[in-house]
mmCIF file of the N, C-alpha and C atoms, coordinates in Angstrom:
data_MODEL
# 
_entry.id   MODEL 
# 
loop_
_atom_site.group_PDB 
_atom_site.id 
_atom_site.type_symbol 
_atom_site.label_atom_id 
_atom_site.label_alt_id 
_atom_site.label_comp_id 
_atom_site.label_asym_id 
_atom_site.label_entity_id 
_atom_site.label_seq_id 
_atom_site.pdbx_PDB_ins_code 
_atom_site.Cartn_x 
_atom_site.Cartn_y 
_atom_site.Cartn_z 
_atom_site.occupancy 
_atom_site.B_iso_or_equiv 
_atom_site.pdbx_formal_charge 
_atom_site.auth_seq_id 
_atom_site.auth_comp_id 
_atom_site.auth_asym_id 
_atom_site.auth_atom_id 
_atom_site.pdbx_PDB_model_num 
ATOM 1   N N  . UNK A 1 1  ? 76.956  34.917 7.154   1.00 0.00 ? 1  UNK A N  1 
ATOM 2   C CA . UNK A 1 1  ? 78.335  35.310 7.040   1.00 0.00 ? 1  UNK A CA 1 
ATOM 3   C C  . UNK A 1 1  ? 78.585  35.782 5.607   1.00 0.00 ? 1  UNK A C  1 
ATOM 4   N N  . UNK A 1 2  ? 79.066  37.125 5.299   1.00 0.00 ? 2  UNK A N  1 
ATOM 5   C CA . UNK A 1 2  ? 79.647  37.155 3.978   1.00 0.00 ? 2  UNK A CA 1 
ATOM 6   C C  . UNK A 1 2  ? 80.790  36.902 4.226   1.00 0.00 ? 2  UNK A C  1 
ATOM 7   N N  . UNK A 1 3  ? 80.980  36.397 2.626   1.00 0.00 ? 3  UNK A N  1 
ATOM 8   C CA . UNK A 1 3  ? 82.637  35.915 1.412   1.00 0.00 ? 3  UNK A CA 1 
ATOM 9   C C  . UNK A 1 3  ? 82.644  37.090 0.772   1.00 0.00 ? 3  UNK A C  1 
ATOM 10  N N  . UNK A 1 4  ? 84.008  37.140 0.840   1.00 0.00 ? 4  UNK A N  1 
ATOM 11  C CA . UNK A 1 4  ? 84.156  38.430 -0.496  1.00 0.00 ? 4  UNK A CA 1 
ATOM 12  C C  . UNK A 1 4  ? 85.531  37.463 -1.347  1.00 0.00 ? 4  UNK A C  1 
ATOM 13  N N  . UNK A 1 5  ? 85.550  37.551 -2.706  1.00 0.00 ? 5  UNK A N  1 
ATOM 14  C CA . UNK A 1 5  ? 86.267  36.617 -3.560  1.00 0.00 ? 5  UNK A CA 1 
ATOM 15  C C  . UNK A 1 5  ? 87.054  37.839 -4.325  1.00 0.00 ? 5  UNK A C  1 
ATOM 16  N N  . UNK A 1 6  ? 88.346  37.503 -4.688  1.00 0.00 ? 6  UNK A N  1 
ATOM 17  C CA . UNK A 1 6  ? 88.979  38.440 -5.564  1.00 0.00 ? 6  UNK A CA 1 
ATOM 18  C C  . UNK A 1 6  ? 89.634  37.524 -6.463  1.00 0.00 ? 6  UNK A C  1 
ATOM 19  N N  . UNK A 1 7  ? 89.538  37.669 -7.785  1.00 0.00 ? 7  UNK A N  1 
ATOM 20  C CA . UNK A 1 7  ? 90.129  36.868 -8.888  1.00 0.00 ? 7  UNK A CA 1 
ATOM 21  C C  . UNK A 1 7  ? 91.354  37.450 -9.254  1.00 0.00 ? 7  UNK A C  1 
ATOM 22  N N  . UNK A 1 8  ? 92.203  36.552 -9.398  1.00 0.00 ? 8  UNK A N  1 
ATOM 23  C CA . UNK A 1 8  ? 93.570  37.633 -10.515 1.00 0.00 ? 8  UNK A CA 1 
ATOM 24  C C  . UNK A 1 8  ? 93.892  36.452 -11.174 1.00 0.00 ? 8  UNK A C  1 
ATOM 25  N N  . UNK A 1 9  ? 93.214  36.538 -12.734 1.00 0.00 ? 9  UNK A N  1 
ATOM 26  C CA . UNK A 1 9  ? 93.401  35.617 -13.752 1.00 0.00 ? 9  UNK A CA 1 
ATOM 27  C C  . UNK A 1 9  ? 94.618  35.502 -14.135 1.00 0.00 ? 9  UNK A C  1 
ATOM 28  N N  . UNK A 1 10 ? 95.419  36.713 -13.867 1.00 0.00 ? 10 UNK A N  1 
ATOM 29  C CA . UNK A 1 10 ? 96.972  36.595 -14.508 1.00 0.00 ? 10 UNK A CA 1 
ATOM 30  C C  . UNK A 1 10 ? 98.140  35.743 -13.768 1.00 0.00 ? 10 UNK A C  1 
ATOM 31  N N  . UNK A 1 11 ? 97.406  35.728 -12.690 1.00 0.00 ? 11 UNK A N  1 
ATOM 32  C CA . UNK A 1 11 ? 98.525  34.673 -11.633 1.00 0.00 ? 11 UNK A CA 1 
ATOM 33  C C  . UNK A 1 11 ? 97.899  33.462 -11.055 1.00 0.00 ? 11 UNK A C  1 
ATOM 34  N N  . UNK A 1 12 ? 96.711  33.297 -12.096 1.00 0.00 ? 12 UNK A N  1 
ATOM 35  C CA . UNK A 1 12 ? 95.858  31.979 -11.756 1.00 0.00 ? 12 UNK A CA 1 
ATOM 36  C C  . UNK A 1 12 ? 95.695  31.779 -9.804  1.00 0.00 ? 12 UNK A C  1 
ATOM 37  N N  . UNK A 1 13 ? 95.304  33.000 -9.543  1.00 0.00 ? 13 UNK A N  1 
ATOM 38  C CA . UNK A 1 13 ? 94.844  32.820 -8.128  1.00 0.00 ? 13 UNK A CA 1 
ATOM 39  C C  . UNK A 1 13 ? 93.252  33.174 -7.508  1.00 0.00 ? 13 UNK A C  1 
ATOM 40  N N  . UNK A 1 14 ? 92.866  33.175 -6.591  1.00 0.00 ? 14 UNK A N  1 
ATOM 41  C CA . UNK A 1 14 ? 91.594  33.370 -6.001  1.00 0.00 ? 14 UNK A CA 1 
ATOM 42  C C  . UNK A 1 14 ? 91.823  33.664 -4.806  1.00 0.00 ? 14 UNK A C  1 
ATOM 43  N N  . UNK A 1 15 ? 91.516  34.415 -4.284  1.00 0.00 ? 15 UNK A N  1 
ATOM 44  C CA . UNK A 1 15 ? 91.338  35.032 -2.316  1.00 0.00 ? 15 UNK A CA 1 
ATOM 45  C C  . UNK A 1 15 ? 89.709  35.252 -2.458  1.00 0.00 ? 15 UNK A C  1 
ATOM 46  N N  . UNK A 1 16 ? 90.190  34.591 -1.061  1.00 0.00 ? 16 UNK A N  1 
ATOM 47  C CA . UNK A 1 16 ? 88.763  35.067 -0.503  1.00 0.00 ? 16 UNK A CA 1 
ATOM 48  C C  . UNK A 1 16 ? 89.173  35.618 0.781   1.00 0.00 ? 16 UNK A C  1 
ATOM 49  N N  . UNK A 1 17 ? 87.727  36.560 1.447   1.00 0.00 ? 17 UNK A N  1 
ATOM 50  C CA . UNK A 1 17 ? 88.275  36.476 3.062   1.00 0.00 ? 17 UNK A CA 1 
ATOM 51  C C  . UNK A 1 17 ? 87.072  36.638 3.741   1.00 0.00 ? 17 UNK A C  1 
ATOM 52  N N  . UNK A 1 18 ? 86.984  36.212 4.910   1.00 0.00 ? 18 UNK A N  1 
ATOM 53  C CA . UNK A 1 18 ? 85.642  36.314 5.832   1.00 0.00 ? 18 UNK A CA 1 
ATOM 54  C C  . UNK A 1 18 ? 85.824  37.299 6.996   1.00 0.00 ? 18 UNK A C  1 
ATOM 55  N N  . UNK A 1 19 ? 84.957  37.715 7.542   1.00 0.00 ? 19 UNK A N  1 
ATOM 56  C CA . UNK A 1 19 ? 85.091  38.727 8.746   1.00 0.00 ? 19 UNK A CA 1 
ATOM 57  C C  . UNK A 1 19 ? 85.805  37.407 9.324   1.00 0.00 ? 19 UNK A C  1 
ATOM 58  N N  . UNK A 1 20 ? 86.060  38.461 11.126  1.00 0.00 ? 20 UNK A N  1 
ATOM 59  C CA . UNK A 1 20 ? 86.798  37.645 11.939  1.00 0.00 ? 20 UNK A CA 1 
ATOM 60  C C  . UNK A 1 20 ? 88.474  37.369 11.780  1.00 0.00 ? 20 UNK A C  1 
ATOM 61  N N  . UNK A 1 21 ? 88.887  37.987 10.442  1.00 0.00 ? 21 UNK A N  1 
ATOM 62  C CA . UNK A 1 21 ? 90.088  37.768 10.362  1.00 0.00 ? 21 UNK A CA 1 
ATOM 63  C C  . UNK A 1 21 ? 90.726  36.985 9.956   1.00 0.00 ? 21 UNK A C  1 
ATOM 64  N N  . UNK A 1 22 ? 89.223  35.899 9.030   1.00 0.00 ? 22 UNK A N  1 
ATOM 65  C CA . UNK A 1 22 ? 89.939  34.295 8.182   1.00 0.00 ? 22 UNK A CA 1 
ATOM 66  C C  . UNK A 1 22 ? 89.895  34.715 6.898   1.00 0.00 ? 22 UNK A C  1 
ATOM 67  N N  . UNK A 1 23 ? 91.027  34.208 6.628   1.00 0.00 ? 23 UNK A N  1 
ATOM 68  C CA . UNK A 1 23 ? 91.021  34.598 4.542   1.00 0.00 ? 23 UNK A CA 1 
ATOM 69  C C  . UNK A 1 23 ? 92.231  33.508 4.383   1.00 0.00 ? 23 UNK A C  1 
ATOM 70  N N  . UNK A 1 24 ? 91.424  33.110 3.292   1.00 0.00 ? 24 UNK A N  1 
ATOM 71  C CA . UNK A 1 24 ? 92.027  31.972 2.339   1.00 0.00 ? 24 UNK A CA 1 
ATOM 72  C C  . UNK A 1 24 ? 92.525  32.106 1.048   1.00 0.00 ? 24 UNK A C  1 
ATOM 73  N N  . UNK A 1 25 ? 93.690  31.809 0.310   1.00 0.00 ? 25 UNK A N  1 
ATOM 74  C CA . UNK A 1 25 ? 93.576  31.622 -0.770  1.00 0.00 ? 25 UNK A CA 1 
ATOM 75  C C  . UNK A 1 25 ? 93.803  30.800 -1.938  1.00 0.00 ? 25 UNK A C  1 
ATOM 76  N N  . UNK A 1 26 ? 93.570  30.574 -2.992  1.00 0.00 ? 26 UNK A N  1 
ATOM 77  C CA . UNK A 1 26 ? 93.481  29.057 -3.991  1.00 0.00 ? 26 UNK A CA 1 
ATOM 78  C C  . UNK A 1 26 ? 94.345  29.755 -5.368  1.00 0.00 ? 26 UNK A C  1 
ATOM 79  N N  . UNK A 1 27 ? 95.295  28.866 -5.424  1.00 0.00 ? 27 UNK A N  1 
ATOM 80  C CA . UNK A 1 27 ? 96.560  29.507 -6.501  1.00 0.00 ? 27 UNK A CA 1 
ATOM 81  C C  . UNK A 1 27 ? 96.890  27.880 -7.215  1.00 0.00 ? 27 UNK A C  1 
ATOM 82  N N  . UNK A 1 28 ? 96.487  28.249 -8.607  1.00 0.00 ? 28 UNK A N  1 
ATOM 83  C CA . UNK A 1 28 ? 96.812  27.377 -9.677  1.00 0.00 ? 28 UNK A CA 1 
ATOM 84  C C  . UNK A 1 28 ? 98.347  27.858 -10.217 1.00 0.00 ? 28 UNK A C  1 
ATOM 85  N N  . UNK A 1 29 ? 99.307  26.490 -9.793  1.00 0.00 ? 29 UNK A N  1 
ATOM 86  C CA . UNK A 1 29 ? 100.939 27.209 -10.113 1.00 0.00 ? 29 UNK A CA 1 
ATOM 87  C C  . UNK A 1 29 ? 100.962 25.534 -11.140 1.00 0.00 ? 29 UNK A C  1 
ATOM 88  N N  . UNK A 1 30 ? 101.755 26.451 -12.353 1.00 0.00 ? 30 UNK A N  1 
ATOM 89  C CA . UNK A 1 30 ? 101.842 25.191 -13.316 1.00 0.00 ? 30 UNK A CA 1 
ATOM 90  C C  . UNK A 1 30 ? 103.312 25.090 -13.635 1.00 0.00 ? 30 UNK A C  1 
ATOM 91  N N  . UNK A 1 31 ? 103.791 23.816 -13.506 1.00 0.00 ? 31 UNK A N  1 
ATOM 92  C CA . UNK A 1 31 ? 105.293 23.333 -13.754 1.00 0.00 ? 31 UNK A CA 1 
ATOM 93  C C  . UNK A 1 31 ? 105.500 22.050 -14.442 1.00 0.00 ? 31 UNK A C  1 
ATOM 94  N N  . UNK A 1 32 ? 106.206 21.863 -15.039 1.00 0.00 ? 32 UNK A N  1 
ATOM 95  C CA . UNK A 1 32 ? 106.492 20.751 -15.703 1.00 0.00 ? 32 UNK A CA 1 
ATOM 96  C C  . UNK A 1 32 ? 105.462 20.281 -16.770 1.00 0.00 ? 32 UNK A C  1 
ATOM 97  N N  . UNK A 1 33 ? 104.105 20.563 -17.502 1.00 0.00 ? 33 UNK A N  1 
ATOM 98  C CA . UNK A 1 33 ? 103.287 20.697 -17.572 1.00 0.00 ? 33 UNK A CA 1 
ATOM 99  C C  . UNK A 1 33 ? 102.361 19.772 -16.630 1.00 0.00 ? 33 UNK A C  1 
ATOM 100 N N  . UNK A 1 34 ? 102.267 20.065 -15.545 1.00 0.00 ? 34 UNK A N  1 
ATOM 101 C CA . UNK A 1 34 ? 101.314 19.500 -14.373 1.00 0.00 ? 34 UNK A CA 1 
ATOM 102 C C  . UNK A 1 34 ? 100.872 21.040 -13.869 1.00 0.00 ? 34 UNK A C  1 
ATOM 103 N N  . UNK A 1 35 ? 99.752  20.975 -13.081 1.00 0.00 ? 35 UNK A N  1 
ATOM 104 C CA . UNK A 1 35 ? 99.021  22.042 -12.981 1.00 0.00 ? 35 UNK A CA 1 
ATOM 105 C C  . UNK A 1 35 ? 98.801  21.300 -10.802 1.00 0.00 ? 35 UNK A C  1 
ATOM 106 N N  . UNK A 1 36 ? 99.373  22.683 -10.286 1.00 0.00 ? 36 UNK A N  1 
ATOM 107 C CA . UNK A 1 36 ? 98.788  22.078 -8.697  1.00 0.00 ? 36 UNK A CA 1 
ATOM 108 C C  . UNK A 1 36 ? 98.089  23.169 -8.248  1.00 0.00 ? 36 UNK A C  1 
ATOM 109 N N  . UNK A 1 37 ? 97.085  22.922 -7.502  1.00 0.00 ? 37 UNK A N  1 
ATOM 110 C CA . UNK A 1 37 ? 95.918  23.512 -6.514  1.00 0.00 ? 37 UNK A CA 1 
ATOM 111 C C  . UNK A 1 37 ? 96.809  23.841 -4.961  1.00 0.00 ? 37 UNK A C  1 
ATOM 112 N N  . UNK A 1 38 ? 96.745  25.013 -4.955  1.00 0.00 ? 38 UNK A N  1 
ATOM 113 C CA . UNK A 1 38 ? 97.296  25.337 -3.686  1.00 0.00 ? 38 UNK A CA 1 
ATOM 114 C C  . UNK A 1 38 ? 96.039  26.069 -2.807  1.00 0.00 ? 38 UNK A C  1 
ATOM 115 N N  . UNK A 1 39 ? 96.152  25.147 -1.446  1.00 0.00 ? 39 UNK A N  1 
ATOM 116 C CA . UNK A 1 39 ? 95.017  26.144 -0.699  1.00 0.00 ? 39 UNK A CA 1 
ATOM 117 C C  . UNK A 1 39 ? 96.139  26.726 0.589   1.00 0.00 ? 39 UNK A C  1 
ATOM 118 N N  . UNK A 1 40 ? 95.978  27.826 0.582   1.00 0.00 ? 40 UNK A N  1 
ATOM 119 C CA . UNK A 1 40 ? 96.450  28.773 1.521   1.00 0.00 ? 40 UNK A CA 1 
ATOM 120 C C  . UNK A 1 40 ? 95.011  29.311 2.784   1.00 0.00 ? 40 UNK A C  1 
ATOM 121 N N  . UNK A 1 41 ? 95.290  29.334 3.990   1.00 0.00 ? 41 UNK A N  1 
ATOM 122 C CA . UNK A 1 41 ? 94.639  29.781 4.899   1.00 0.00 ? 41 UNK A CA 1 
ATOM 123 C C  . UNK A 1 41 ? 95.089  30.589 5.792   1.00 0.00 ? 41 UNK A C  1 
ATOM 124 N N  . UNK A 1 42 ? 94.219  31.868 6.494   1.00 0.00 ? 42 UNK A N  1 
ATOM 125 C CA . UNK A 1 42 ? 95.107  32.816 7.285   1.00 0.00 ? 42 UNK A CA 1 
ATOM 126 C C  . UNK A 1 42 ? 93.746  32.856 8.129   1.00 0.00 ? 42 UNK A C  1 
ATOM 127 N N  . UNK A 1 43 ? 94.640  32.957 9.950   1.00 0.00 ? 43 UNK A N  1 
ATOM 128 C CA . UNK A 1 43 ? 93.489  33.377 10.642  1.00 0.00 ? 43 UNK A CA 1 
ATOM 129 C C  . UNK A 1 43 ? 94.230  34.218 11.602  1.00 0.00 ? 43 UNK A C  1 
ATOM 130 N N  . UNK A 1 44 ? 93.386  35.530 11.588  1.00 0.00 ? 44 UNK A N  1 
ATOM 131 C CA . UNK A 1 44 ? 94.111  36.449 12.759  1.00 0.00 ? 44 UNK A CA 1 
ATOM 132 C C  . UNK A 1 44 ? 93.397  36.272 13.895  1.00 0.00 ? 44 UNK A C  1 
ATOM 133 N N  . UNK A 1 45 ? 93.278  35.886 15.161  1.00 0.00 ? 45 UNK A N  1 
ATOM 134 C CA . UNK A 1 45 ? 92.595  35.514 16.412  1.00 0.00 ? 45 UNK A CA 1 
ATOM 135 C C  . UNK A 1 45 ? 93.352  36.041 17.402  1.00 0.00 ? 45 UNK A C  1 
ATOM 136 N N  . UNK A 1 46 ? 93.092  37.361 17.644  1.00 0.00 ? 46 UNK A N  1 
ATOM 137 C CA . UNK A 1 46 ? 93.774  38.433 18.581  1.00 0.00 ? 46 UNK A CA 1 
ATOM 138 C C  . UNK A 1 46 ? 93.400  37.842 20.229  1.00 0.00 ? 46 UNK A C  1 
ATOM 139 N N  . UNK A 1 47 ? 92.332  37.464 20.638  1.00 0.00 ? 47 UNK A N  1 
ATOM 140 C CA . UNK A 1 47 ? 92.436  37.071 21.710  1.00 0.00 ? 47 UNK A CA 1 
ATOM 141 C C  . UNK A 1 47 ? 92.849  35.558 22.131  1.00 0.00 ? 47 UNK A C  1 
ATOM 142 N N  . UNK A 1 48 ? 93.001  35.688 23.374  1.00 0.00 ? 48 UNK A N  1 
ATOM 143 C CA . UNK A 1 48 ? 94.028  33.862 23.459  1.00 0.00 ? 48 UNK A CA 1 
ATOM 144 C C  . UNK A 1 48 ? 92.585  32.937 23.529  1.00 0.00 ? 48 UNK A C  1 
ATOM 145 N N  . UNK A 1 49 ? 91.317  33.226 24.165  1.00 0.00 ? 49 UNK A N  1 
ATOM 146 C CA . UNK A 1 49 ? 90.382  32.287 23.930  1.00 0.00 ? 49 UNK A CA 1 
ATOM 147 C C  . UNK A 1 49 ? 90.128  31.382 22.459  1.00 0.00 ? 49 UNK A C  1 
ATOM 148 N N  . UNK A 1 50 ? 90.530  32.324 21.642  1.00 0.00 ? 50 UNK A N  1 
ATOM 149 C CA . UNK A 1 50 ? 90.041  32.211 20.329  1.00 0.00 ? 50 UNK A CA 1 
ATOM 150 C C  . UNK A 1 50 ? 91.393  31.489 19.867  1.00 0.00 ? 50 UNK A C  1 
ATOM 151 N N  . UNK A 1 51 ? 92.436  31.366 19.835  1.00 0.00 ? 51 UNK A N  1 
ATOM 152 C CA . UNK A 1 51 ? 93.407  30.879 20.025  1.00 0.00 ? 51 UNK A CA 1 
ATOM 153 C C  . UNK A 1 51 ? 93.697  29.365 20.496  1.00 0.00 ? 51 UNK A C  1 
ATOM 154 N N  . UNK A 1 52 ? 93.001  29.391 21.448  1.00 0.00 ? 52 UNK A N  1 
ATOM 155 C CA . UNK A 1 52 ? 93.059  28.073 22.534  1.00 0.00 ? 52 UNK A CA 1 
ATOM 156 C C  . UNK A 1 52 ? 91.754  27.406 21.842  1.00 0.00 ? 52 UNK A C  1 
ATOM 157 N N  . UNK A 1 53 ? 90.706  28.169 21.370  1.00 0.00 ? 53 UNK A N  1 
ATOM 158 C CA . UNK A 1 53 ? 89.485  26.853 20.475  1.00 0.00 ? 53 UNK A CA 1 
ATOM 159 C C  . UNK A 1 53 ? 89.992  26.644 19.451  1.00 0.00 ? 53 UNK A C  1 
ATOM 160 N N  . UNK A 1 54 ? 90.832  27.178 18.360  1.00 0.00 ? 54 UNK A N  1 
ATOM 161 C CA . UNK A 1 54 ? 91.440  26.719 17.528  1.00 0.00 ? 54 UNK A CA 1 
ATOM 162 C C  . UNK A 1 54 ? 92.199  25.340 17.412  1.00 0.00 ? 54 UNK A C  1 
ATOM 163 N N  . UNK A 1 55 ? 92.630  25.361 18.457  1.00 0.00 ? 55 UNK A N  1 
ATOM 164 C CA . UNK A 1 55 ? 93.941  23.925 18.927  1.00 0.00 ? 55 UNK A CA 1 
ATOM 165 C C  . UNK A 1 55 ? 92.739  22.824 18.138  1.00 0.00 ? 55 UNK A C  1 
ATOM 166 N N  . UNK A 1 56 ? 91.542  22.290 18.938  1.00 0.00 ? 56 UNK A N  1 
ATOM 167 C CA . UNK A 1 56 ? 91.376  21.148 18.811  1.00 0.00 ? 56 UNK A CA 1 
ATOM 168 C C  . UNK A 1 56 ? 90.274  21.012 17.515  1.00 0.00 ? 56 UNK A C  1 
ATOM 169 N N  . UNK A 1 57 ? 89.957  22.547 16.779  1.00 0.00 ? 57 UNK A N  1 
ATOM 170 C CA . UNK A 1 57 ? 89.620  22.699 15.195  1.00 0.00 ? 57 UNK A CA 1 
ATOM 171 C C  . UNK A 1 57 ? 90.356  22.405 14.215  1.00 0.00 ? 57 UNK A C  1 
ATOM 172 N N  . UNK A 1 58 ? 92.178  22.403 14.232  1.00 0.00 ? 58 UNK A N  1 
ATOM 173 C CA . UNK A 1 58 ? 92.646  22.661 13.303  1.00 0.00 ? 58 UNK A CA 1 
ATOM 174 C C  . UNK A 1 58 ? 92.729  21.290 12.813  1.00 0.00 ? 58 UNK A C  1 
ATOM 175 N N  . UNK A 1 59 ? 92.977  19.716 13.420  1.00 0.00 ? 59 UNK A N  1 
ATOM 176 C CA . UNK A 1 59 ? 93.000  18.841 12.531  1.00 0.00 ? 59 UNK A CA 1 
ATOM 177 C C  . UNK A 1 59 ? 91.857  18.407 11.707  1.00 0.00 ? 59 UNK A C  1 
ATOM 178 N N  . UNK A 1 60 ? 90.746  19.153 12.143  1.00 0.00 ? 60 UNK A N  1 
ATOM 179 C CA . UNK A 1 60 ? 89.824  18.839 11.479  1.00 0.00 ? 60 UNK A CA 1 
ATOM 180 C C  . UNK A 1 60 ? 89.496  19.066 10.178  1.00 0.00 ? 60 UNK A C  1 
ATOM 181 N N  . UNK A 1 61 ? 89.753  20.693 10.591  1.00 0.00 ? 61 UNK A N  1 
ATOM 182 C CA . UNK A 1 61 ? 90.081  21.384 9.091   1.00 0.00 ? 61 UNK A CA 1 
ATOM 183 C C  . UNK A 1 61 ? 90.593  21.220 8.007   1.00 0.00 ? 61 UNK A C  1 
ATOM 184 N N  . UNK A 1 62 ? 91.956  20.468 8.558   1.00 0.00 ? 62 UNK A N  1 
ATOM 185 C CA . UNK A 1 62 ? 93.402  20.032 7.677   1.00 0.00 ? 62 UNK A CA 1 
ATOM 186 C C  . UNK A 1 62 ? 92.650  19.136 7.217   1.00 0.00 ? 62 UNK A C  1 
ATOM 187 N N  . UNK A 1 63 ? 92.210  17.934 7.221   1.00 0.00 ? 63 UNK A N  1 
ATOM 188 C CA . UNK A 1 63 ? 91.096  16.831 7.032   1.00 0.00 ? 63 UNK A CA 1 
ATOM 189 C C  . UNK A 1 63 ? 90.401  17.053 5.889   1.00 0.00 ? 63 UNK A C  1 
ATOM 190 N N  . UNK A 1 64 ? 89.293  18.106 6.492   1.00 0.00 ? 64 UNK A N  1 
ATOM 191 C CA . UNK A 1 64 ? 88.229  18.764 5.279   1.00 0.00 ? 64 UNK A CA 1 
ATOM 192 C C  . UNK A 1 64 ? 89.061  19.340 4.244   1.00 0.00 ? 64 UNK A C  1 
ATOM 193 N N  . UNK A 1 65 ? 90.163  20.213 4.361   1.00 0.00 ? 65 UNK A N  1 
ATOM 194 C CA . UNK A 1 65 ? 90.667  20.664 3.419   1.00 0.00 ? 65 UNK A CA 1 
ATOM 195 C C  . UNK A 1 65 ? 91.143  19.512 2.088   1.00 0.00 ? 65 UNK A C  1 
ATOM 196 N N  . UNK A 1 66 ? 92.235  18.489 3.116   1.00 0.00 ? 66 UNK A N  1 
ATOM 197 C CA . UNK A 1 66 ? 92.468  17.394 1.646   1.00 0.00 ? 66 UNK A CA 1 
ATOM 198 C C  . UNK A 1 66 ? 91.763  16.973 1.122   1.00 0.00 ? 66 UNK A C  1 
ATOM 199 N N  . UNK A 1 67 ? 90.451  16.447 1.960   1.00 0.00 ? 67 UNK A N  1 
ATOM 200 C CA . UNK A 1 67 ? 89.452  15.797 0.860   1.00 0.00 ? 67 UNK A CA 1 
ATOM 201 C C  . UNK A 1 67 ? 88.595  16.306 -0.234  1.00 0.00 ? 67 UNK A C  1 
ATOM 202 N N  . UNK A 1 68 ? 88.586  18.150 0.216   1.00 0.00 ? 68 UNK A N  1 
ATOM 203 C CA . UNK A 1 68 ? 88.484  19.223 -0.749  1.00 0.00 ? 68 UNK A CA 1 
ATOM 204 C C  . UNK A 1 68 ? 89.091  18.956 -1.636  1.00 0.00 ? 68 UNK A C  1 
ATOM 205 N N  . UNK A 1 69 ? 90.572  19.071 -1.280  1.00 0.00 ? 69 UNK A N  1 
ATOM 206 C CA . UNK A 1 69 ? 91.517  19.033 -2.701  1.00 0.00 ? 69 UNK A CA 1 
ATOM 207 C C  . UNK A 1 69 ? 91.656  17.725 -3.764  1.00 0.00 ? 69 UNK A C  1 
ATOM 208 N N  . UNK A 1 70 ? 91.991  16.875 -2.612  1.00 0.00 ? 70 UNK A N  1 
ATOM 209 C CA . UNK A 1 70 ? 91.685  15.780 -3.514  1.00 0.00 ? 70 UNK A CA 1 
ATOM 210 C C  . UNK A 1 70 ? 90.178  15.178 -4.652  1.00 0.00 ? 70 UNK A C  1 
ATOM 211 N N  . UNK A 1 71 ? 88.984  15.985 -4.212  1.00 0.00 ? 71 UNK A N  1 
ATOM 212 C CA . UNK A 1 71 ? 88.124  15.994 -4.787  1.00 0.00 ? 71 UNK A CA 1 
ATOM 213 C C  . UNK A 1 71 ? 88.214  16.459 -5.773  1.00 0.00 ? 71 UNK A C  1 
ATOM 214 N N  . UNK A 1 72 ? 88.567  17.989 -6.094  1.00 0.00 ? 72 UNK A N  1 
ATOM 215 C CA . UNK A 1 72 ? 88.657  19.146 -7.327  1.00 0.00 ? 72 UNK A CA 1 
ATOM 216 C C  . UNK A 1 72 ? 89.675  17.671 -8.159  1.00 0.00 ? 72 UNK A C  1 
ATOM 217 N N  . UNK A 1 73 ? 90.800  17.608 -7.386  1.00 0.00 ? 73 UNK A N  1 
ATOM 218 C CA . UNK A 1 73 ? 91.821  16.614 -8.096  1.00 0.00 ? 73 UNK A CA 1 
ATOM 219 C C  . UNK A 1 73 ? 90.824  15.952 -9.310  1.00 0.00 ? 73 UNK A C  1 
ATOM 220 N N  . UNK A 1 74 ? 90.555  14.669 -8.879  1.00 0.00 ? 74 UNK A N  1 
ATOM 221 C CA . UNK A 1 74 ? 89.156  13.467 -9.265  1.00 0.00 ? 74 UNK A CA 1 
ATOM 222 C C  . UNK A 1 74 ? 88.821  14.654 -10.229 1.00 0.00 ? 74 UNK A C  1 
ATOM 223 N N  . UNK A 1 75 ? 88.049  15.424 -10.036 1.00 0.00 ? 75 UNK A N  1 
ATOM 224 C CA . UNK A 1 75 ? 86.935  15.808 -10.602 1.00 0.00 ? 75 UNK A CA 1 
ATOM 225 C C  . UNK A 1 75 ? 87.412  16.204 -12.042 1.00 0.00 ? 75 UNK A C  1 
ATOM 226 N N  . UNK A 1 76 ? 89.173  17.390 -12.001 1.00 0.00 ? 76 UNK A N  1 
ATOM 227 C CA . UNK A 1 76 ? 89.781  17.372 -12.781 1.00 0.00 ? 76 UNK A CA 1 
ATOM 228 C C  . UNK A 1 76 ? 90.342  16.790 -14.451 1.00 0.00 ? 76 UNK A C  1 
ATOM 229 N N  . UNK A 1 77 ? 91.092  15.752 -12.910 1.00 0.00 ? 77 UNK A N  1 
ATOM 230 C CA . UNK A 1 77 ? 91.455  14.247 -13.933 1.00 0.00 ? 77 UNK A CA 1 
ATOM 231 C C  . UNK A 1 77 ? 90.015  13.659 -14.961 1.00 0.00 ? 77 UNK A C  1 
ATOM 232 N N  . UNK A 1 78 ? 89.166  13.737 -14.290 1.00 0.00 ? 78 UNK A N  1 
ATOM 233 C CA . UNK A 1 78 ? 88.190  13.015 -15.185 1.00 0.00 ? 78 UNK A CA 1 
ATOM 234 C C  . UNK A 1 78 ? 87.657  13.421 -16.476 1.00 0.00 ? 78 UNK A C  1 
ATOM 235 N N  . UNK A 1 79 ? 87.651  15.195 -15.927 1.00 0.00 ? 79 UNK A N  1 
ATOM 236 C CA . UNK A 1 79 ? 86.837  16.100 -16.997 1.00 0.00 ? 79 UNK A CA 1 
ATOM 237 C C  . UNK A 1 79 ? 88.690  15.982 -17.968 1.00 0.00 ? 79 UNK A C  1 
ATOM 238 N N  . UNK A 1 80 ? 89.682  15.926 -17.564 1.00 0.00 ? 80 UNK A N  1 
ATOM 239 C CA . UNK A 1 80 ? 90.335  16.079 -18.602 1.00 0.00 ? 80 UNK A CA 1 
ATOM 240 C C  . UNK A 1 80 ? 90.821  14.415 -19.538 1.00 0.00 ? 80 UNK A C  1 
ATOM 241 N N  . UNK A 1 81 ? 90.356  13.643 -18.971 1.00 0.00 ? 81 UNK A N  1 
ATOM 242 C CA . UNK A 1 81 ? 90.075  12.070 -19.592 1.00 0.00 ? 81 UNK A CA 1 
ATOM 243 C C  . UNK A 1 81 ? 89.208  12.167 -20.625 1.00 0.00 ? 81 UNK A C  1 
ATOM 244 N N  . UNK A 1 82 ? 87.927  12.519 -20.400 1.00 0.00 ? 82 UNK A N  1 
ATOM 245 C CA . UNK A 1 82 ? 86.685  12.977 -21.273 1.00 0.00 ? 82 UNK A CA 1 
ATOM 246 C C  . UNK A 1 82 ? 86.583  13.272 -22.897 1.00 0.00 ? 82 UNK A C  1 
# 
């Protein structure tokens, strides 16, 4: 499978997107001086099969995704303890 990644340093974001019509993207938005990780996901699935296997993928995903985030989190916090 290719990734294709697009950076835009000026709005602290990252896209990516995969064939099939999935593209994601990761946006560093800073307020208060706290810094948050946003993951954004898009899936276009034109037919209803593809649609209907989705249903019992998506909590899974949601799942993998926090423990993603919460990982970078950890990993963060630590390197900025250091």
């Amino acid at each position: 499978m290719v990734l294709s990644l697009c950076f835009s340093s000026d709005e602290g974001s990252i896209s990516r997107s995969r064939p099939l019509g999935l593209a994601g993207t990761f946006v560093l938005n800073e307020q208060d001086g706290k810094t948050r990780l946003i993951s954004r996901n898009r899936f276009r699935l034109p037919r209803l099969q593809d649609r209907i296997g989705m249903i019992p993928m998506e909590p899974g995903s949601l799942v993998m995704e926090r423990k993603m985030l919460r990982g970078i989190r950890e990993r963060a916090e630590r390197l900025a303890a250091a």
